[in-house]
VOZANU-752180 format. One line per field, with one value per residue: residue number from 0; x, y, z of N, C-alpha, C in turn. Coordinates in Angstrom, 1 decimal, always signed. Layout:
residues N
rovo <- (NUM | ...)
nx <- (X | ...)
ny <- (Y | ...)
nz <- (Z | ...)
cax <- (X | ...)
cay <- (Y | ...)
caz <- (Z | ...)
cx <- (X | ...)
cy <- (Y | ...)
cz <- (Z | ...)
This chain:
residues 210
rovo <- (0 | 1 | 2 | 3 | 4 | 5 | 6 | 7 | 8 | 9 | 10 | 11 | 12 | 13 | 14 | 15 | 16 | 17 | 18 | 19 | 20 | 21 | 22 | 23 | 24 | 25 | 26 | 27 | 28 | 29 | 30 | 31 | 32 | 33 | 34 | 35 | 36 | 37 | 38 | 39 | 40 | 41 | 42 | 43 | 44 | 45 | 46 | 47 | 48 | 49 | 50 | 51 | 52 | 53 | 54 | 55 | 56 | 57 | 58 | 59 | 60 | 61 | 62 | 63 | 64 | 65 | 66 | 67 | 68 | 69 | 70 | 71 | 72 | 73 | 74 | 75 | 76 | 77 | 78 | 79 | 80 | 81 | 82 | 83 | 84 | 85 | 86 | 87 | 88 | 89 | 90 | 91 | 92 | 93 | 94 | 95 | 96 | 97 | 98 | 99 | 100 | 101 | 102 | 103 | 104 | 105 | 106 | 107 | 108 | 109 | 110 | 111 | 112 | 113 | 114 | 115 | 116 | 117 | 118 | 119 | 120 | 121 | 122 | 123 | 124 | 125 | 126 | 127 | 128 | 129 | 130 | 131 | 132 | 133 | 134 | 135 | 136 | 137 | 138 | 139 | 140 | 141 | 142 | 143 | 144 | 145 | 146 | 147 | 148 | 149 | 150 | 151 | 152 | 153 | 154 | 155 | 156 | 157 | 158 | 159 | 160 | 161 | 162 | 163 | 164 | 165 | 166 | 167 | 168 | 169 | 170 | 171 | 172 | 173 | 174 | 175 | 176 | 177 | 178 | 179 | 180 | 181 | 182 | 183 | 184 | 185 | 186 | 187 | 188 | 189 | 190 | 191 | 192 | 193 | 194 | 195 | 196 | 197 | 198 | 199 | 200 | 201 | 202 | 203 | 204 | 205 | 206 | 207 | 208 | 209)
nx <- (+113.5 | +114.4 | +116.9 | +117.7 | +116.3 | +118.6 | +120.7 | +120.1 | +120.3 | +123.1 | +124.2 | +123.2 | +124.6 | +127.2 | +127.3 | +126.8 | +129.1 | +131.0 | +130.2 | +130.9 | +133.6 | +134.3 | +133.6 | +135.1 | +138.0 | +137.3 | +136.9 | +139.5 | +139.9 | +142.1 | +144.7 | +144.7 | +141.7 | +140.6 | +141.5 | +140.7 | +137.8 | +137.6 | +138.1 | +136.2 | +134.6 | +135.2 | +135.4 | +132.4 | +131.5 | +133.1 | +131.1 | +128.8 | +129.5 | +130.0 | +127.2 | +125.9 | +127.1 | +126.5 | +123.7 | +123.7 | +125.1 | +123.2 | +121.0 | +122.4 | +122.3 | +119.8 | +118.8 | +120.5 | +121.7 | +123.6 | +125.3 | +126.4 | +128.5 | +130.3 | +130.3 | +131.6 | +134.3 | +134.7 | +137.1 | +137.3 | +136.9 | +135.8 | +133.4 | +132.3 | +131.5 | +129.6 | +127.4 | +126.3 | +125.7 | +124.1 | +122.0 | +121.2 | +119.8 | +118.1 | +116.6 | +117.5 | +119.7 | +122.8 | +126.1 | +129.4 | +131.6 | +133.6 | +137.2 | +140.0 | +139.5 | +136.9 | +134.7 | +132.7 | +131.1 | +130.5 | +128.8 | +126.7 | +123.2 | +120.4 | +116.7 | +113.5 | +111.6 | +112.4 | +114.5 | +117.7 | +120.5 | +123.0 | +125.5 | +127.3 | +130.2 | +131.0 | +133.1 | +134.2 | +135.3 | +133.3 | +132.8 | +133.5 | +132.5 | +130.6 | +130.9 | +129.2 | +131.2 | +131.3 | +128.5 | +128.3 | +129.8 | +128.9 | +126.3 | +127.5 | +128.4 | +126.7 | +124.0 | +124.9 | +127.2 | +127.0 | +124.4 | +122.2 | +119.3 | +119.2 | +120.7 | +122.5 | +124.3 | +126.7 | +127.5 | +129.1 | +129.3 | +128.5 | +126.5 | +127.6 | +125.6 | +125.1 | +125.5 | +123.4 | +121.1 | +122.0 | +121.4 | +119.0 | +117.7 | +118.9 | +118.4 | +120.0 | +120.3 | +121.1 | +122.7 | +122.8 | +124.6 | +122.3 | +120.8 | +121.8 | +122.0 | +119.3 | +118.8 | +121.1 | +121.1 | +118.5 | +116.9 | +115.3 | +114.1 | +116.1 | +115.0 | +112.4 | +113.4 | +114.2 | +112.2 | +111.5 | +110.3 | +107.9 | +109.0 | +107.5 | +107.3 | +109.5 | +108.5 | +109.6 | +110.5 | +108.0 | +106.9 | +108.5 | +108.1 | +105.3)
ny <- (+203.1 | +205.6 | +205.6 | +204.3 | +206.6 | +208.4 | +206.6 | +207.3 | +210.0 | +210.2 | +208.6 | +209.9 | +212.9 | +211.6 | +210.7 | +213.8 | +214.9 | +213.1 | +213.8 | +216.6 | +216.1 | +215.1 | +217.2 | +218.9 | +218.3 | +217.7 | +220.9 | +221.9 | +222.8 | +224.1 | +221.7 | +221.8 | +222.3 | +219.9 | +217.7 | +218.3 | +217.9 | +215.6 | +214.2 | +214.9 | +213.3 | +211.3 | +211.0 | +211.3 | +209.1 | +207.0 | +207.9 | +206.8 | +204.0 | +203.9 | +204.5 | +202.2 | +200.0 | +200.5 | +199.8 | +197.4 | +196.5 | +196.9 | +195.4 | +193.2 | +193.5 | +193.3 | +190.9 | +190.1 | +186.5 | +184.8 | +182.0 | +180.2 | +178.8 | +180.3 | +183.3 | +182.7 | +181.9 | +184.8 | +187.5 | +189.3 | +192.5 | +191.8 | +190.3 | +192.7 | +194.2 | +192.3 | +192.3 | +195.3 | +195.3 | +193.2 | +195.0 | +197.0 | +195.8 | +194.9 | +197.7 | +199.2 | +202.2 | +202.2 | +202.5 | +201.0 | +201.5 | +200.9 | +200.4 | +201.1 | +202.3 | +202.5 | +202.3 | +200.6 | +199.9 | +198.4 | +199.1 | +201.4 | +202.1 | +203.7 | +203.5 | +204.6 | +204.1 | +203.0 | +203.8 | +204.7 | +202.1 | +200.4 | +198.4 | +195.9 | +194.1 | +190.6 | +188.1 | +184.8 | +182.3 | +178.9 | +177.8 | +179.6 | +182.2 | +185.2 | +187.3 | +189.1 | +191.4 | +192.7 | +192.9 | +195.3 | +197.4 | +198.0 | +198.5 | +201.3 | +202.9 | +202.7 | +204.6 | +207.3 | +208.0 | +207.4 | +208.1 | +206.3 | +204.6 | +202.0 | +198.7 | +196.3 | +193.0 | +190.8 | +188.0 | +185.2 | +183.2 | +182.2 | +183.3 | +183.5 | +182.4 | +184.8 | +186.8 | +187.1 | +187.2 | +189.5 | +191.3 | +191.5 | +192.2 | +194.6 | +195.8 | +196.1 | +194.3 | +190.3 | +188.6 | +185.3 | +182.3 | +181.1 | +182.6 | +184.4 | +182.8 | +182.5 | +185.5 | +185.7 | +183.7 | +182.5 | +185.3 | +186.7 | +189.5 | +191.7 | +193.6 | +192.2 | +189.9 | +190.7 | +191.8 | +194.3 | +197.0 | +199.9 | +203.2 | +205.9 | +209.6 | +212.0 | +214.3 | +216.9 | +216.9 | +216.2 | +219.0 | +220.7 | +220.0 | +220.7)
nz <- (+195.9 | +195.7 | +195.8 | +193.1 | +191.4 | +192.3 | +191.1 | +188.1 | +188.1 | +188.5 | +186.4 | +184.2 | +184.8 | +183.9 | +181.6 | +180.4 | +181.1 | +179.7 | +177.4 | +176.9 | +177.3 | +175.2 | +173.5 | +174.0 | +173.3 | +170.7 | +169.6 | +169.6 | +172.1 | +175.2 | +176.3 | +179.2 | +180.0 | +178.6 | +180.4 | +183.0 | +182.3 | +182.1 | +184.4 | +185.6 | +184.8 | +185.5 | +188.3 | +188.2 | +187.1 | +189.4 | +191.5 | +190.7 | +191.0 | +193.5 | +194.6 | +193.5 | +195.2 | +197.8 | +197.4 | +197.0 | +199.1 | +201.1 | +200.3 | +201.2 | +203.9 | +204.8 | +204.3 | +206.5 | +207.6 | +210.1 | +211.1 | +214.2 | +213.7 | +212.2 | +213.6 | +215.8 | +214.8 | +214.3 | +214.7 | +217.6 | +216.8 | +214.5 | +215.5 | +216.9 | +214.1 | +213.3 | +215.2 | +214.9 | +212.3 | +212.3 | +214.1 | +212.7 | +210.1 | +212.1 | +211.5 | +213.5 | +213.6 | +213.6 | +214.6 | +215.1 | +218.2 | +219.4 | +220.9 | +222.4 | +225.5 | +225.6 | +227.4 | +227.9 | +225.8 | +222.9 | +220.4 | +219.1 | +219.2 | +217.3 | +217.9 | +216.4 | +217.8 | +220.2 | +221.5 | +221.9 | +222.0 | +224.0 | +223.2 | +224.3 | +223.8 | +224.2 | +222.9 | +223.1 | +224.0 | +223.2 | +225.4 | +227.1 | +230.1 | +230.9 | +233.3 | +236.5 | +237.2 | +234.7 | +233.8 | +235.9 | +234.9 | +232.4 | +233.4 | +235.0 | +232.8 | +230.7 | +230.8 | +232.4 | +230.7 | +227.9 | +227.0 | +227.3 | +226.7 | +226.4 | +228.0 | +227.0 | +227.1 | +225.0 | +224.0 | +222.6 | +223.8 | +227.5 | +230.1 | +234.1 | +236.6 | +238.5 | +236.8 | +235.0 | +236.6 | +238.4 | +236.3 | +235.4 | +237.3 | +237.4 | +234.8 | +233.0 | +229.8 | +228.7 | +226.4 | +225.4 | +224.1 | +223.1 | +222.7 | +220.7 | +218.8 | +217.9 | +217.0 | +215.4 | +213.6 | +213.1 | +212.4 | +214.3 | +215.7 | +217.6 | +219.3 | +219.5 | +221.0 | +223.1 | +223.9 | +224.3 | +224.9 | +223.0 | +223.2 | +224.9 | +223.0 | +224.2 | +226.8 | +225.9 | +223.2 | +222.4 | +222.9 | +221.9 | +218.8 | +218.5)
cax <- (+113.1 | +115.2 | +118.2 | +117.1 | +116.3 | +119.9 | +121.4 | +119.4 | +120.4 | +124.4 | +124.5 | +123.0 | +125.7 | +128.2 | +126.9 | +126.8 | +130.2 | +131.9 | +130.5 | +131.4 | +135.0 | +134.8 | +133.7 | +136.6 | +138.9 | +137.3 | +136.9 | +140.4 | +140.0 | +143.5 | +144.7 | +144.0 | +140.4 | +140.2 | +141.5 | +139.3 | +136.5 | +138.4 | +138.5 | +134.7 | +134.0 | +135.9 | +134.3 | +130.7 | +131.6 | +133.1 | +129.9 | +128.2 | +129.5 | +129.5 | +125.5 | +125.8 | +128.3 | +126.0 | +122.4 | +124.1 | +125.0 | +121.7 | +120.0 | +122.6 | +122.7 | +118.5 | +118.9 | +121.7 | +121.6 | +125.0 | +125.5 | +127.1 | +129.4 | +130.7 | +130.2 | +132.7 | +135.3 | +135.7 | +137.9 | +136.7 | +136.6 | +134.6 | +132.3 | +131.4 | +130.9 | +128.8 | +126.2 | +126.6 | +125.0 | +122.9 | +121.2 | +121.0 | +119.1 | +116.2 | +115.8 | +118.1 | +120.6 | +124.0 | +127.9 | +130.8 | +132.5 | +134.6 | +137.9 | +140.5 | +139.1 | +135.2 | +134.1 | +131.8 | +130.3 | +130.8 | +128.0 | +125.4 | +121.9 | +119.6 | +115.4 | +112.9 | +110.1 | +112.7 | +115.6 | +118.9 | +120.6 | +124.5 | +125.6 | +128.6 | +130.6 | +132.2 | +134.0 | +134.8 | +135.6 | +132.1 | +132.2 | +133.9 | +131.3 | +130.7 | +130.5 | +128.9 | +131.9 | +130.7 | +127.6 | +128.2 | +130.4 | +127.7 | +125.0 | +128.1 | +128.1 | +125.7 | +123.5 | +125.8 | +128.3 | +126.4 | +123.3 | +121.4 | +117.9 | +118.8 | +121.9 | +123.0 | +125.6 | +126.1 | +128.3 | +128.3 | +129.6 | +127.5 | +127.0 | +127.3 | +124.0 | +124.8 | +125.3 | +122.1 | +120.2 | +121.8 | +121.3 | +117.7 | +117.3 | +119.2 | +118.2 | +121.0 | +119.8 | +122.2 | +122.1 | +123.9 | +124.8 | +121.0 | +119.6 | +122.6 | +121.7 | +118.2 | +119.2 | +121.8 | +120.8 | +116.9 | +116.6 | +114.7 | +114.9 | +116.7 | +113.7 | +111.5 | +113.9 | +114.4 | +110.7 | +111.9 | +109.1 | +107.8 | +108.9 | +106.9 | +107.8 | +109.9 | +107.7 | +110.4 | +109.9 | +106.9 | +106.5 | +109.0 | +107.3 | +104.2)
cay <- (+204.0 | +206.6 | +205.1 | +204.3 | +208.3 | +208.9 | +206.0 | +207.8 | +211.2 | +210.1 | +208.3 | +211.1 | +213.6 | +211.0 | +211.2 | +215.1 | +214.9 | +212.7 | +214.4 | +217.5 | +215.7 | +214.8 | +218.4 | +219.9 | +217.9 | +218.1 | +222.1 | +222.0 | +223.5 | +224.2 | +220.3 | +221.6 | +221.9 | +218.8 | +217.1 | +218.3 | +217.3 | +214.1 | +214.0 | +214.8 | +212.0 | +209.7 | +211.5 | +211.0 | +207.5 | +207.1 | +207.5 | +205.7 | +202.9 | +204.0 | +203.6 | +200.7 | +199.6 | +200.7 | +199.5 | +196.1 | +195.9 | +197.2 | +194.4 | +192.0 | +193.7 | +193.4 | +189.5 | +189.1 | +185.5 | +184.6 | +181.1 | +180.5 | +179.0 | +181.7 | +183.9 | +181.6 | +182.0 | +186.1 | +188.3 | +190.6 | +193.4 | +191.5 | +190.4 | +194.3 | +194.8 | +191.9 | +193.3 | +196.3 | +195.1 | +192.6 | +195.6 | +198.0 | +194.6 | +195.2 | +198.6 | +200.6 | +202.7 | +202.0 | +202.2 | +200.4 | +202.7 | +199.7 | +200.8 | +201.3 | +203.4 | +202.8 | +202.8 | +199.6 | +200.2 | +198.7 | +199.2 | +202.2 | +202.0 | +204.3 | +203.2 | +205.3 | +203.5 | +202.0 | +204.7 | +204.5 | +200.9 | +200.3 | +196.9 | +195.3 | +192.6 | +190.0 | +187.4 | +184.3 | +180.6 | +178.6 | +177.4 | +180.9 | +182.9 | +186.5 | +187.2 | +189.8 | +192.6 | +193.6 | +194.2 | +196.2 | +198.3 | +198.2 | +199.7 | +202.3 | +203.9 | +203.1 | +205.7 | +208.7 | +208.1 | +207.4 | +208.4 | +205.3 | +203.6 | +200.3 | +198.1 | +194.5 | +192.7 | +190.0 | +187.1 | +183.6 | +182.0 | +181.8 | +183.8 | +183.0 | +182.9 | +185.7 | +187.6 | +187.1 | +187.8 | +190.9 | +192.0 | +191.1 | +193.3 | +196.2 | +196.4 | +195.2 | +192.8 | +189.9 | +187.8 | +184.4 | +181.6 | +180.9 | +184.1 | +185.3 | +181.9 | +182.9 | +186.5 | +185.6 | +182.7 | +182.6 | +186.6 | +187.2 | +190.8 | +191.8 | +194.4 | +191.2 | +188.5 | +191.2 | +192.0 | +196.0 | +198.4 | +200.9 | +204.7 | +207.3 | +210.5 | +212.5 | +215.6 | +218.0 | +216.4 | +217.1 | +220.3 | +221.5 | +219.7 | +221.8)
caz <- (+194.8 | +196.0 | +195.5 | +191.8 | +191.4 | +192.8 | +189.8 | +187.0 | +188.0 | +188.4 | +185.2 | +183.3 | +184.7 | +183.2 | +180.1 | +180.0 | +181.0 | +178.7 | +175.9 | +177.5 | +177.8 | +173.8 | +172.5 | +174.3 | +172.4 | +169.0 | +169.5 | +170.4 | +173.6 | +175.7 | +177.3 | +180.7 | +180.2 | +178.7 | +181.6 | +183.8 | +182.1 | +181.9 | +185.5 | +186.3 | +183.9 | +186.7 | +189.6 | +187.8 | +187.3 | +190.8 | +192.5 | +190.4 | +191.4 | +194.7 | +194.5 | +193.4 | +196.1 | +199.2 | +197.1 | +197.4 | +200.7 | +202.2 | +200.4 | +202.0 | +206.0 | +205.0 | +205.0 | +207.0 | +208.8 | +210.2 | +212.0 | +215.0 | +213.7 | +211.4 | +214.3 | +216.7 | +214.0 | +214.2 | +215.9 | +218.4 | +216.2 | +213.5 | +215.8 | +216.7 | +213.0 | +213.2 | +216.0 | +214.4 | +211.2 | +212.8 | +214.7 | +210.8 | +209.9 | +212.6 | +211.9 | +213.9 | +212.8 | +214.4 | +214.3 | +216.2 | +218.6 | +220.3 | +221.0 | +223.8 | +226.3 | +225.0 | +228.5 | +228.3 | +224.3 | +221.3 | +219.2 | +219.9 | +218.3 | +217.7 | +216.9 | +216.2 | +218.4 | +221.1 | +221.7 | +221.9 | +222.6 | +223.7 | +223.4 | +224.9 | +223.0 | +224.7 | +221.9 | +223.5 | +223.3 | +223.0 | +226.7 | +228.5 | +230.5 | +231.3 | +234.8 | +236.6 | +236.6 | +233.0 | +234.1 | +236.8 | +234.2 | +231.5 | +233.7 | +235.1 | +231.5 | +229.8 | +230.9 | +232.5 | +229.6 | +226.6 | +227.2 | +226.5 | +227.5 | +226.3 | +227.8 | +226.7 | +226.8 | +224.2 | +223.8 | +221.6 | +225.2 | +228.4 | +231.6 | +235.3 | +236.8 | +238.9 | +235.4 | +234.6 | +237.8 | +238.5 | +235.0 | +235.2 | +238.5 | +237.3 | +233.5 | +231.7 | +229.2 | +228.1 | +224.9 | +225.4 | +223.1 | +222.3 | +222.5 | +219.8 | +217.8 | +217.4 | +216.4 | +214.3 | +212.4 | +212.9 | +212.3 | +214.9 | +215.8 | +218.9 | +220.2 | +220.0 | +221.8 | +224.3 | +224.5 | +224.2 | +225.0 | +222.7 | +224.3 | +224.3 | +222.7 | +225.3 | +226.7 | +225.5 | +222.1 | +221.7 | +223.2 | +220.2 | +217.8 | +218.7)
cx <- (+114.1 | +116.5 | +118.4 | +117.4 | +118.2 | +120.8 | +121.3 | +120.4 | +122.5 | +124.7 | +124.0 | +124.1 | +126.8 | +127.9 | +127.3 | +128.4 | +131.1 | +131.3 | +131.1 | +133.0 | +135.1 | +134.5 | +134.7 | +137.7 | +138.7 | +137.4 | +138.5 | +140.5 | +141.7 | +143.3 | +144.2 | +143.1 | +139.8 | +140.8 | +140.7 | +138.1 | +137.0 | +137.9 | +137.2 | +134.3 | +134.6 | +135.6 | +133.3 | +130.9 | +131.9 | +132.2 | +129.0 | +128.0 | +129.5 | +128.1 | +125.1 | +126.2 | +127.0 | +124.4 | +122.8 | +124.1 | +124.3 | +120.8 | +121.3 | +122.0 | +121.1 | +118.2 | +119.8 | +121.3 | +123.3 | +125.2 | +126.9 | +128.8 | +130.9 | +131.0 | +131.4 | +134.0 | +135.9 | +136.1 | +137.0 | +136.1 | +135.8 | +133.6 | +131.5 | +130.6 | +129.6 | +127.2 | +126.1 | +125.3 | +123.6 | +121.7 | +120.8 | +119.8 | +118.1 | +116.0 | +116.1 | +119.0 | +122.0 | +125.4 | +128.6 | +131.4 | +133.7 | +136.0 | +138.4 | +140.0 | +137.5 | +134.4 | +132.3 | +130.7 | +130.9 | +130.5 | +127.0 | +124.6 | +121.5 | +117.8 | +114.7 | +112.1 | +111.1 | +113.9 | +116.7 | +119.7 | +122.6 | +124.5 | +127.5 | +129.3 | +131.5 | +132.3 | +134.3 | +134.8 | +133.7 | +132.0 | +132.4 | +132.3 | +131.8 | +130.3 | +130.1 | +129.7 | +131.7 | +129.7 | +127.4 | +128.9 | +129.7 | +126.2 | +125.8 | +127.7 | +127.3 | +124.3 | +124.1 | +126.5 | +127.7 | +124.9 | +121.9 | +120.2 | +118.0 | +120.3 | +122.1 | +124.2 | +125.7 | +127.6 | +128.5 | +128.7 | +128.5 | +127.7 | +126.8 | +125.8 | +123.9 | +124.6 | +124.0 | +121.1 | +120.7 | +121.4 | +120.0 | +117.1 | +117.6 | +119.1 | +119.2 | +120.7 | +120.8 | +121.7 | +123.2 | +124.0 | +123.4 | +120.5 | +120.5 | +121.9 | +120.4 | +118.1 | +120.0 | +121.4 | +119.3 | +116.6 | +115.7 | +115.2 | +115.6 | +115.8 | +112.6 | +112.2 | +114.3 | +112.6 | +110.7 | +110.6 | +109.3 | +107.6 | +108.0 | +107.5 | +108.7 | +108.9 | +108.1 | +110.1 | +109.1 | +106.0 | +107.3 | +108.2 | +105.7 | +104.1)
cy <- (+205.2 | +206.4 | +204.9 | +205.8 | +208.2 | +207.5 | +206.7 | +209.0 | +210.8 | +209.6 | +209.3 | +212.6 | +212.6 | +211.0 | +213.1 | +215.3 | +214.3 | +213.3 | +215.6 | +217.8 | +216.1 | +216.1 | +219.2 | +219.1 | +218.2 | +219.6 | +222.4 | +222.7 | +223.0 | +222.8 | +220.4 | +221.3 | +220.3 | +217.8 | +217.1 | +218.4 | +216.1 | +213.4 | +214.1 | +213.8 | +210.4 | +209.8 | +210.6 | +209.2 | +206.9 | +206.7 | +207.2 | +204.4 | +203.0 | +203.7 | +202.8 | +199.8 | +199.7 | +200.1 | +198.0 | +195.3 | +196.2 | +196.2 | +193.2 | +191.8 | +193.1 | +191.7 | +188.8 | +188.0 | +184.9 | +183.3 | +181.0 | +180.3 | +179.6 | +182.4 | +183.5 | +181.7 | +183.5 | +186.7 | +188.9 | +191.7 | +192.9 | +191.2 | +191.9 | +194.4 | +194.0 | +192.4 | +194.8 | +196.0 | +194.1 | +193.8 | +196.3 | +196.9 | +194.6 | +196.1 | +200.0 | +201.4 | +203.3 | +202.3 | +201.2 | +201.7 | +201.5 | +200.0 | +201.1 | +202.4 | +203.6 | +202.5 | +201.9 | +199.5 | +199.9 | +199.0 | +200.5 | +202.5 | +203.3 | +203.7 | +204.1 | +205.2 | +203.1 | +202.8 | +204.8 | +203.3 | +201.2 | +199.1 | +196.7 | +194.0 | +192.0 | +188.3 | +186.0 | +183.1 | +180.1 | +178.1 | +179.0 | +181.5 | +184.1 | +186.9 | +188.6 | +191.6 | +193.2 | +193.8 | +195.6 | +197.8 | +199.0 | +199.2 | +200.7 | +203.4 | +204.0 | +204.3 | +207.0 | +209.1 | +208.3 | +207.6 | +207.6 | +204.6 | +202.5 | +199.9 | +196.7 | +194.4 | +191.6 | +189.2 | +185.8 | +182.9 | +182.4 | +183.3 | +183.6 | +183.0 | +184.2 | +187.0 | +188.0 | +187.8 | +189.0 | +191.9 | +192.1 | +192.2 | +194.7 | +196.6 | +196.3 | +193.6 | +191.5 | +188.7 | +186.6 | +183.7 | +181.3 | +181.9 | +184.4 | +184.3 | +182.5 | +184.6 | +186.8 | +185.3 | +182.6 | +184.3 | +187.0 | +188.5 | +191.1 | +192.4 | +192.9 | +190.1 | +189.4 | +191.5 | +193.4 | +196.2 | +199.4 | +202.0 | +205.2 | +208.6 | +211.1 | +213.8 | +216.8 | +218.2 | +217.1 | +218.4 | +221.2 | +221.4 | +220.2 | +223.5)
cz <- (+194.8 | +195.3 | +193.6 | +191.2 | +191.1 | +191.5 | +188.6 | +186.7 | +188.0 | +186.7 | +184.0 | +183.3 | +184.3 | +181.8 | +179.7 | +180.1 | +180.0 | +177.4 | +176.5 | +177.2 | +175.7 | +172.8 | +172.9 | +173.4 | +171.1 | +168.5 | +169.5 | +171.3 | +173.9 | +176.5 | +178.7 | +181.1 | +179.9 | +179.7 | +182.6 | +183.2 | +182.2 | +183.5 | +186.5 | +185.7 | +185.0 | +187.8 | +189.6 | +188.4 | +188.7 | +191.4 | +191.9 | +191.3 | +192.8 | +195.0 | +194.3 | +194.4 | +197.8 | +198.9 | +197.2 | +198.8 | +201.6 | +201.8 | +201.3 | +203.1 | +206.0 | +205.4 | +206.0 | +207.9 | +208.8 | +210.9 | +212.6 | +215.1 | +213.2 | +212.7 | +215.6 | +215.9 | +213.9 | +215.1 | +216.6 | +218.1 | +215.4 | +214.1 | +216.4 | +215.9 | +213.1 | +213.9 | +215.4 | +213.3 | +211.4 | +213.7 | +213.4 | +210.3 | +210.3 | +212.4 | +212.9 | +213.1 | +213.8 | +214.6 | +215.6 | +216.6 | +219.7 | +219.9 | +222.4 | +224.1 | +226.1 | +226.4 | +228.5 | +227.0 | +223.3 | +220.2 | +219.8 | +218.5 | +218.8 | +216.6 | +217.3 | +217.3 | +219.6 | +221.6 | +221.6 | +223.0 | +223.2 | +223.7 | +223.6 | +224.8 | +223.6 | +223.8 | +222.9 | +223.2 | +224.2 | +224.7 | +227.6 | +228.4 | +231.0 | +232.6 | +235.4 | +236.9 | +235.5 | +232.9 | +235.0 | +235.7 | +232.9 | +232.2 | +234.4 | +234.2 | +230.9 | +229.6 | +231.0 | +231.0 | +228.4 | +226.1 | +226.7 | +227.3 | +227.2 | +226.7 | +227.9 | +225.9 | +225.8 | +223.8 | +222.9 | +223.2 | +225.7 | +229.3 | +232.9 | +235.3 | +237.7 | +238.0 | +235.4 | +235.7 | +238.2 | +237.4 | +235.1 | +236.3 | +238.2 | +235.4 | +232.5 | +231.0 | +228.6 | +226.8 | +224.8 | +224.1 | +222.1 | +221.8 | +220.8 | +218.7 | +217.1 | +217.1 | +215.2 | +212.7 | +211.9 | +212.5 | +213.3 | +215.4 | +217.5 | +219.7 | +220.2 | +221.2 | +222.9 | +224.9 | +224.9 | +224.3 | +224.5 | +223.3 | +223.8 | +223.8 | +223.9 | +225.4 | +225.9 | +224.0 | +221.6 | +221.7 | +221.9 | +218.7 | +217.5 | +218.6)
């Protein structure tokens, strides 16, 4: 609805504007001015389309389902975007920060009900596995560094079993080839296939909020 509102109200200052634009010319106003009305008339319009442009791709991210095999086909960096958008999709609100020197983070969430997630992308060929060095590096940062309550790592390959079992002891969650499948492709949300716990407020919180 909002968004709606925010179409209404742009295309109405495009309107004001181009007439705007066409009484400066019929009055003969000096060319300069009529340029710049010229030139707010291509603004207005502008972000028009810009609201159009981002009301589109919120209904996409809203259904995104991606299969694996799609998912098996992108770079490194596309698959970031992809977790990225696959997390916008449940309900958080995310970016990619994946980059040299990102200190074991490529995506960091934040939900309202479940806190702040980092997630850790490892891209690889459908049989490679993730071995327990990238957890140990994942639960490093993910707290001190980025100050996060949730860490998973997430792969379309496998992970050792020691992966897993240390991750399972020390709270790093991992998301292998199936878990991603049923996230990806089934939508299931990622706070459900992890079985995430809703936080409570922090004390601090809510002592402000009072």
């Amino acid at each position: 609805m909002a968004a709606i509102l925010v179409a209404v109200a742009v295309a109405t200052m495009l309107v004001k504007a181009a007439g705007a634009a066409w009484d400066a010319v019929v009055r003969g106003w000096p060319l300069a001015v009529a340029l710049a009305a010229a030139g707010l008339v291509g603004l207005v319009w502008y972000g028009l389309r810009e609201v159009r442009r981002q009301r589109a791709q919120a209904a996409l991210v809203a259904v995104l389902q991606i299969p694996l095999s799609q998912i098996d086909a992108l770079t490194d960096e596309e698959f970031e975007f992809a977790l990225r958008d696959l997390l916008v999709r449940d309900g958080w609100s995310a970016r990619k920060v994946g980059q040299k020197g990102d200190q074991a983070a490529d995506v960091i969430g934040r939900h309202v009900q479940r806190g702040r997630i980092v997630l850790q992308a490892k891209h690889t060929t459908v049989g490679g596995k993730v071995d327990s060095k990238v957890m140990y590096q994942v639960k490093g940062t993910a707290g001190p560094v980025h100050r996060a309550d949730i860490a998973v790592v997430v792969t379309n390959g496998g992970f050792t079993r020691d992966a897993k079992e240390w991750g399972e002891r020390h709270r790093v969650h991992w998301v292998d080839r199936e878990r991603l499948r049923q996230w990806a492709e089934e939508g299931v949300p990622l706070h459900t296939l992890l079985r995430l716990p809703v936080r409570r407020p922090r004390r601090t919180a809510v002592r402000r909020a009072a």
